[in-house]
N, C-alpha and C positions, 0 to 999 in steps of 0.2 A: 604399623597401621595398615591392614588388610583393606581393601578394599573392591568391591565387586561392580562389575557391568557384564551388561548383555553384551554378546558377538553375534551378530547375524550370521557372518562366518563358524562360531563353532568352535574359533582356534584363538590361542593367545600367542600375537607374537614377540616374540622379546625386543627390548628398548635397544631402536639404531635398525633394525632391518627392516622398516616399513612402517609409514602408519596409514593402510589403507583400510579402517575398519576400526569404530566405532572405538571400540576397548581397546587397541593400541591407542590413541585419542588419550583417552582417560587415563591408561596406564603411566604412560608418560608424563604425565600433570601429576598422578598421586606420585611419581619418581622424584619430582622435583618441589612435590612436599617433605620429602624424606623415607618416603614406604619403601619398602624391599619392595622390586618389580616380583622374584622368586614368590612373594604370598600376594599376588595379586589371582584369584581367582575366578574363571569365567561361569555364571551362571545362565540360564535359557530365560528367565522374566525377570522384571522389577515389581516388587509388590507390595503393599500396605505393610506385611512386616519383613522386611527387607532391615539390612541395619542402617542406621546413621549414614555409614558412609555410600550407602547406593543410595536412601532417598535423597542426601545431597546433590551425588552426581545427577540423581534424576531430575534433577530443578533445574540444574544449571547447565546440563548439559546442551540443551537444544538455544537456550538464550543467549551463551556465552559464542553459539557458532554463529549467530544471527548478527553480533555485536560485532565479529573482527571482519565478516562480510562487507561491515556499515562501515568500518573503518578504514578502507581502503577499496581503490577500482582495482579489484586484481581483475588481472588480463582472463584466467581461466571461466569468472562469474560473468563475464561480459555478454550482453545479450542485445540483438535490434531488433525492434518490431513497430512496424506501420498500427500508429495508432489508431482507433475509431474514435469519428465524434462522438459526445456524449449528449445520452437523450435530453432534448429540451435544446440543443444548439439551433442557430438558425437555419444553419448550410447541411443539418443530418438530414438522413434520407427518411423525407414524409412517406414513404410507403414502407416502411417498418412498420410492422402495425403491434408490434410491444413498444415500441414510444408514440407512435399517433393515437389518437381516441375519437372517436366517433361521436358527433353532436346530433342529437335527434331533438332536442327541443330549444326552445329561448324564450322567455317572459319580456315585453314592453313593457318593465316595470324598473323602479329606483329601488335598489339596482337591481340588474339584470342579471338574469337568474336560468346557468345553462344545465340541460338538463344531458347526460352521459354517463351509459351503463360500466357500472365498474371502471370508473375513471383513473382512480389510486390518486386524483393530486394531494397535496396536504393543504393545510391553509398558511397565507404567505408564500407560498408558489408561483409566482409568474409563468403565466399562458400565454401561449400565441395563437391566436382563432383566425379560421380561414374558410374560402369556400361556402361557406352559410348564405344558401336561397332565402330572399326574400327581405331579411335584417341584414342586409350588406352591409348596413353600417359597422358589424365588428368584425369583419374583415380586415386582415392583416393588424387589429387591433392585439394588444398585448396588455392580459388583465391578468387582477392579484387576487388569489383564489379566497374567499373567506366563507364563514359556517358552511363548510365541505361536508355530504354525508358521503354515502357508497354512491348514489347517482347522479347528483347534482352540488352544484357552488354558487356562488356570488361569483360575481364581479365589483370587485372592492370599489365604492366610489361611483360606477358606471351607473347614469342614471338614461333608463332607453325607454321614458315614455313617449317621446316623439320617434321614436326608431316604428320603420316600417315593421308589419308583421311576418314575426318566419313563417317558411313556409315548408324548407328541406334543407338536408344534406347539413355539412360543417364538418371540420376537424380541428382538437386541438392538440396543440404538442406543449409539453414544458419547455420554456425560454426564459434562459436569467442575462443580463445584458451584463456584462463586464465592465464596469468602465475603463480599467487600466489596460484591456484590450479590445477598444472598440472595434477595431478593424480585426480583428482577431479570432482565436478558435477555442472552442473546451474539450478538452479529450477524457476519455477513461487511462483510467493507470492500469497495465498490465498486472495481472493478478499476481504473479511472483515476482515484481518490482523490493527491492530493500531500497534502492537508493537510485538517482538519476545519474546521470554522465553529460550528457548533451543530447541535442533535438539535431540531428544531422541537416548541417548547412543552417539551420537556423539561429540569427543575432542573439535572440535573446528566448527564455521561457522561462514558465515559473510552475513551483507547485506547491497547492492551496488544498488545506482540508489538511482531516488526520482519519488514522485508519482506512475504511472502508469506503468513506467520503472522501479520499485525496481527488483532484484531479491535476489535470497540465492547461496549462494556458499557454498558448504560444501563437507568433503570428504566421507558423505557417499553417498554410493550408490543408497540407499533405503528409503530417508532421513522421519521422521515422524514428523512434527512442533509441538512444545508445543507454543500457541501464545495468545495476548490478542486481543478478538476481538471488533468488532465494534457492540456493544450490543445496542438493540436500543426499545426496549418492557421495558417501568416505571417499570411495574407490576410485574417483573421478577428479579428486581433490590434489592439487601438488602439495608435496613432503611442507614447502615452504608455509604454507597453507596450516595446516595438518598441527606446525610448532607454535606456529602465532593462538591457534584453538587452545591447543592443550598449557599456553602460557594464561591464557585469559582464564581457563577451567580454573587451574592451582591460584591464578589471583583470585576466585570470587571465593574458593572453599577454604583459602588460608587460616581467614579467622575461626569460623564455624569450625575446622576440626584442630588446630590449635590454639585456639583462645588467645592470639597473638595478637595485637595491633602493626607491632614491627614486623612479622610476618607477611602480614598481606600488604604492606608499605614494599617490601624488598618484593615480592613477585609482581605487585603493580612496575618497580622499576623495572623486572625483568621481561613484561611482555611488551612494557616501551621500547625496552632494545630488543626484540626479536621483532617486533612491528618497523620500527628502525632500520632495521640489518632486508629485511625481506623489502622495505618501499624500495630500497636502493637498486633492488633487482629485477623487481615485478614491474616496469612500466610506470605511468604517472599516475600521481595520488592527488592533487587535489582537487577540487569543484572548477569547473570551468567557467573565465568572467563571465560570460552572458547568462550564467543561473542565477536568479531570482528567487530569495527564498522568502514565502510569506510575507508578500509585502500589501498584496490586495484589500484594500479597505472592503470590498465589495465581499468576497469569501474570506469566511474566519472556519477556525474547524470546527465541524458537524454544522454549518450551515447545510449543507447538501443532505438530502437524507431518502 
């Protein structure tokens, strides 16, 4: 059973002396489909007619490294980074002027009605308004954006015909109140985040949302991520690493290119026990008590957007 991948490297190297690159990776997975390693050979693309067995590996190859990433903190993926808050907190920094917005007008009308060039909020947005000459009343006020165009919104419910008239100035920032962390903080998720580890020194955090909308809730202030990231350089990878991939590869392509059910039954058992054999050596593997997973009533996924 022939099978092909690219090498960045250019070289095929044989099963047992390294798998720092891409196609040792896969070579090793079709080895333990049964392919002679001898006819595995290396080509420079993958391409629309590529056979069977590259478009396979090409599906699966980048999702199956994602996966054994997900399934253990190995020590090598480990990553800290000082988180930022996230636009719309209370305690971000109003002189950002990509998350503040500038208020040039307000209507004494039911309801009130702010006027803000290229605002971007959405409707059902929570605002926080500040600083507005003249209509102090919405000051430090926190409204719910509705019939938003490009310049202007509502204020959901706010009825400001006894509100003094504006007269200048205002900023507003988006603000969503937590409840489950009232004294607490919203952070952005590090963009090559796969999975969390812990919030250094911090009791407890959580993280809410999915994809591109996760973030971290946590009560500290100052939050620093311990996290597993999205590692993506072979060559940087340990051997241990490298067999847990190439077990996971052979279990997703078992059936597809044997038509086996028992097939991919016995390589699912065998990347359990190489997942197995590698936790016992790599450091500790599971969630630490004080992670919190998606428990917030308040954020569900793609609330945030």
């Amino acid at each position: 059973m022939p099978v092909y991948w690219a090498s960045s490297a250019g070289v095929i190297t044989s099963s047992g002396s390294g798998l720092s690159t891409n196609l040792a990776v896969c070579k090793l997975a079709m080895t333990w489909l049964g392919a002679d390693p001898d006819s595995l050979t290396d080509v420079g693309t993958i391409t629309t007619n590529s056979t069977k067995e590259e478009v396979l590996c090409n599906v699966v190859y980048d999702t199956c490294r994602k996966a054994v990433l997900e399934d253990h903190n190995w020590q090598f993926a480990k990553k800290h980074q000082q988180l930022s808050l996230d636009d719309g907190t209370e305690e971000a920094d109003y002189a950002t002027t990509d998350n503040v917005k500038t208020i040039t007008g307000a209507t004494a009308a039911d309801p009130v009605v702010i006027t803000s060039a290229s605002h971007g909020f959405l409707n059902n947005w929570l605002v926080k308004i500040y600083d507005v000459g003249g209509m102090t009343q919405l000051n430090s006020l926190i409204v719910r954006v509705a019939n938003k165009d490009a310049n202007t919104f509502e204020c959901y419910g706010l009825n400001g015909k006894l509100f003094t008239a504006y007269t200048s100035g205002g900023k507003a920032v988006r603000y969503e109140a937590i409840s489950d962390y009232a004294n607490g903080y919203v952070y952005r998720v590090p963009a090559d985040m796969l999975r969390p580890v812990a919030i250094m020194g911090a009791p407890q955090f959580e993280v809410v949302g999915a994809g591109d909308d996760r973030r971290i809730l946590s009560t500290d202030n100052s939050a620093v991520l311990e996290y597993i990231a999205d590692i993506t350089t072979v060559s940087t990878m340990p051997n241990h690493f490298a067999r847990c991939w190439a077990a996971r590869i052979a279990m997703e392509l078992a059936n597809p290119l044997q038509k086996k059910n028992a097939s991919m039954k016995d390589m699912a058992s065998w990347y359990s026990q190489v997942l197995k054999e590698t936790k016992q050596s790599d450091g500790r593997n599971s969630d630490p008590a004080h992670l919190v997973r998606n428990t917030s009533p308040t954020l569900k996924a793609g609330d945030w957007e």
